[in-house]
N, C-alpha and C positions, 0 to 999 in steps of 0.2 A: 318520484313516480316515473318521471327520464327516464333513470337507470333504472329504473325494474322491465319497464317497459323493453329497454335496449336489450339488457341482459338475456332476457326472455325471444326476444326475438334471434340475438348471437345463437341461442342453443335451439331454432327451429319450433321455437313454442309461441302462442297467441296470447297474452296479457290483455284484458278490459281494465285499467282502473280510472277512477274516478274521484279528483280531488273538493271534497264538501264542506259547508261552512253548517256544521250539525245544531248548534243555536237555533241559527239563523233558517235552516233549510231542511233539520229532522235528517234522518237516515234516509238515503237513497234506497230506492225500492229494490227488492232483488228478482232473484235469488241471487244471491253469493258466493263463491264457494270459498272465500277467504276476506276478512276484515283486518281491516290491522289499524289498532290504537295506540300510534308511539308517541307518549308524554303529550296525552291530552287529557284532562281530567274533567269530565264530565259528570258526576256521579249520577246525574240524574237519568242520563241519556241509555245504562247500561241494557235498562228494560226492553227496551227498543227492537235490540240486536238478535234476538231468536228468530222474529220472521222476515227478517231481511235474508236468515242465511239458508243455506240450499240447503236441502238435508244429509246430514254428513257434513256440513260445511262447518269452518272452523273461523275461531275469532284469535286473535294474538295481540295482546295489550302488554306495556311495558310502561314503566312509570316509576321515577324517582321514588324513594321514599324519606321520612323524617331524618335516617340513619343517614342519609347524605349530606347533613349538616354538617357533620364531623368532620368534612374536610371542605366542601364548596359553600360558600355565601348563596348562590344563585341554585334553583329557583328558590324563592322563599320557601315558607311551609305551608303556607294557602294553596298552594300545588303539588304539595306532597303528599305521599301516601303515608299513614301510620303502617307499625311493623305490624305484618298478620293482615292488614283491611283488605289487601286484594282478592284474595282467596273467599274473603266474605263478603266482597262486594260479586263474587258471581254466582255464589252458595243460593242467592234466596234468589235469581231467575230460575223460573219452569224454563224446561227445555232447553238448558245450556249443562254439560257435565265437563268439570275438571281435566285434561286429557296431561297436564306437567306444568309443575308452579317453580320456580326460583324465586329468591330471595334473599341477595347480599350485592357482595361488591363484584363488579363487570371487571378483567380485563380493561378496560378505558380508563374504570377508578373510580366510576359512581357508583353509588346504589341505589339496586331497584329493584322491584319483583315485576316480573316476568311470569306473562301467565298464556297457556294456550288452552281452546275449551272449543269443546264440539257441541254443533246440536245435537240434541238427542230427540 
């Protein structure tokens, strides 16, 4: 959050974030205008996310999946996405629409689907 923070300020822009323990403390209140879920897997918590976010605001989730067994041991598969779950883990929130899904192997050599989704 440093470096976004830094970065954002390097190019003369104001950065709010906010690092939460979602269990423990629920979604921070908004409005939003950007979430970002990288390799946290909460499946329950996804609900949440529509009115936390601004309108137009957008969510970005990233998350291993099963296919990245194939070459890492870590994380297990308790933390892993099945192929296709992500797409339908935001399918059935109201007020979230799909805005670009990936789904394979990164550059770095994991895999994971990558998902970015707007309120609507």
């Amino acid at each position: 959050l440093e470096r976004a923070r830094s970065a954002a300020t390097a190019r003369g822009l104001t950065l709010s974030t906010l690092q939460r323990d979602l269990p423990a403390e629920g979604a921070p209140p908004g409005p939003w205008d950007l979430a970002v879920i990288d390799r946290y897997l909460a499946r329950e918590l996804r609900a949440g996310l529509p009115p936390v976010l601004a309108d137009d605001g957008l969510v970005a989730f990233s998350q291993p999946t099963v296919v990245n067994l194939e070459r890492h041991e870590p994380p297990t598969e308790r933390f892993l996405l099945a192929e296709g779950e992500m797409e339908a883990l935001v399918d059935g929130i109201d007020g979230l629409e799909v805005v670009d899904l990936f789904e394979g192997w990164t550059p770095e050599g994991t895999h994971e689907a990558q998902l970015l989704a707007r309120r609507a």
